[in-house]
C-alpha positions in Angstrom: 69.7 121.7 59.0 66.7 121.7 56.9 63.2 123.5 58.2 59.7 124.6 56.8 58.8 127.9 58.2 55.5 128.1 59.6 55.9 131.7 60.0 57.4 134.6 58.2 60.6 134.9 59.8 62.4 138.4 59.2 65.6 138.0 57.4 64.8 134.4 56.7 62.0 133.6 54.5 58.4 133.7 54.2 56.2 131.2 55.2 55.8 127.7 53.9 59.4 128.3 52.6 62.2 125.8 53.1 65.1 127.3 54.5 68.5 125.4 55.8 69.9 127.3 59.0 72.5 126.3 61.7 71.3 123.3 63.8 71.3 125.4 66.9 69.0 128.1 65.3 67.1 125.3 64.4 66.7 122.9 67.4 66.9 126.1 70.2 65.1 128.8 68.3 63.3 128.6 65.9 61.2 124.6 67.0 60.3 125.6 70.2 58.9 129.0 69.6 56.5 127.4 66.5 58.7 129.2 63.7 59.1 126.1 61.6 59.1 122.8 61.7 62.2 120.3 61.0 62.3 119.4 57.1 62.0 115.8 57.2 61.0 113.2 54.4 57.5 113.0 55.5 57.1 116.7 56.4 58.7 117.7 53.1 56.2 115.3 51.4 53.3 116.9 53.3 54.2 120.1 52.4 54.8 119.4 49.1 51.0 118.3 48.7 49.7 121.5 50.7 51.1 124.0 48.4 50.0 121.9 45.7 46.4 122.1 46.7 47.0 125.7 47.6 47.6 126.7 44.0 44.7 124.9 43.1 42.6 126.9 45.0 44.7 130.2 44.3 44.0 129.6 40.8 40.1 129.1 41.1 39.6 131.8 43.5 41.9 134.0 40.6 39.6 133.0 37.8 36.7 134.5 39.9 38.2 137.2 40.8 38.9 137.7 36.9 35.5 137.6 36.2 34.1 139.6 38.7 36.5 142.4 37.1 35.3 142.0 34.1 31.7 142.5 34.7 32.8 145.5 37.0 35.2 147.3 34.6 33.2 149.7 32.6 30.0 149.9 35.5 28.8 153.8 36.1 27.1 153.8 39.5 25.1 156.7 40.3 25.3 157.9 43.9 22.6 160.5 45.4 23.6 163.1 47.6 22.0 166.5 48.9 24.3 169.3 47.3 24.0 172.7 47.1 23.3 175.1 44.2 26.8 175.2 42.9 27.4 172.2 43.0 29.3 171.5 46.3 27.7 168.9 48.0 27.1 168.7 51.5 30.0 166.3 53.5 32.1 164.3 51.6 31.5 161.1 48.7 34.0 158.2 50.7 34.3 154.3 49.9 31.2 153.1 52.3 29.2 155.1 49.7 30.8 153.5 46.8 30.8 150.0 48.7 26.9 150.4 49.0 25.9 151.2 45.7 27.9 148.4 44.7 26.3 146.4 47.3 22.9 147.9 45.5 24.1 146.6 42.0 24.7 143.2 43.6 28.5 143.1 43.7 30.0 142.6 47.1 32.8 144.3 47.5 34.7 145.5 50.9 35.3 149.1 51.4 38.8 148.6 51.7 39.4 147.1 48.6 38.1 150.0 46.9 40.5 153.2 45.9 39.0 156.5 44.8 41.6 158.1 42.4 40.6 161.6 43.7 41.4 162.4 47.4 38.0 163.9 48.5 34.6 164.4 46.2 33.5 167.3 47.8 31.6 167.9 43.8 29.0 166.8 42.0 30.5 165.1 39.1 32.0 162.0 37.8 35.3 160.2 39.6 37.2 157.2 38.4 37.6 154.2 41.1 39.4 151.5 41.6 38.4 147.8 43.3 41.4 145.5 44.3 39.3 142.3 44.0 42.1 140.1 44.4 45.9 140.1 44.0 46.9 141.7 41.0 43.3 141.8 39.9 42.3 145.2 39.9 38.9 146.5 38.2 38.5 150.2 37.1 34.7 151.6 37.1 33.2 155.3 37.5 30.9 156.9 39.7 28.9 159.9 39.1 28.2 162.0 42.1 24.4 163.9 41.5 22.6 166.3 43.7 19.4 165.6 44.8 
């Protein structure tokens, strides 16, 4: 028996995959409780045209994505903190930071796409950062950390 799962099914497949299990599986298990749906002519033809138009879209949103990394890759943003006379700064330099002076340069990035390659920037100084923009598109840009 043929299916489409609707849902990533562990040991299985992932969604939108179709998968052939045992007819009781199928029929008792995995219909009822919204896992997939039975692989029929119409359903596969359906399905066929959603993933279609999926990758369509996939593909746009990728090309953005690409060039948003490209005018990121490279940027220095400045971030201002109080810091003391040796250069420690007072607290800690985290992603909401980062996330706002990109904000501030007009690039909307979340927080939690962004990854600072240094565990804590307790210093003045300059730190590398990565933004995961999209998947598998991943732009590299600096930050340099001054006391006010």
């Amino acid at each position: 028996m043929d299916v489409i799962l609707k849902k990533t099914v562990d040991k299985l497949g992932y969604k939108d995959e179709m998968v052939t299990v045992k007819p009781g599986y199928g029929r008792n298990f995995l219909i009822p409780q919204g896992y997939a749906v039975l692989a029929t002519a119409s359903a596969k033809k359906g399905h066929a045209e959603m993933l279609k138009q999926r990758a369509h879209k996939e593909s746009k949103m990728l090309a953005e994505a690409e060039e948003l990394a490209t005018k990121i890759t490279g940027l220095e943003l400045k971030i201002m903190t109080k810091a003391g006379e040796n250069g420690k700064i007072f607290g800690s330099i985290n992603t909401i930071q980062v996330s706002e002076a990109l904000k501030a340069e007009g690039f909307d990035i979340d927080r939690k796409a962004l990854k600072i390659k240094e565990e804590l920037i307790k210093e003045v100084g300059t730190y590398d950062v990565d933004a995961n923009i999209a998947k598998g598109v991943i732009a590299s840009f600096k930050i340099e950390v001054v006391g006010e």
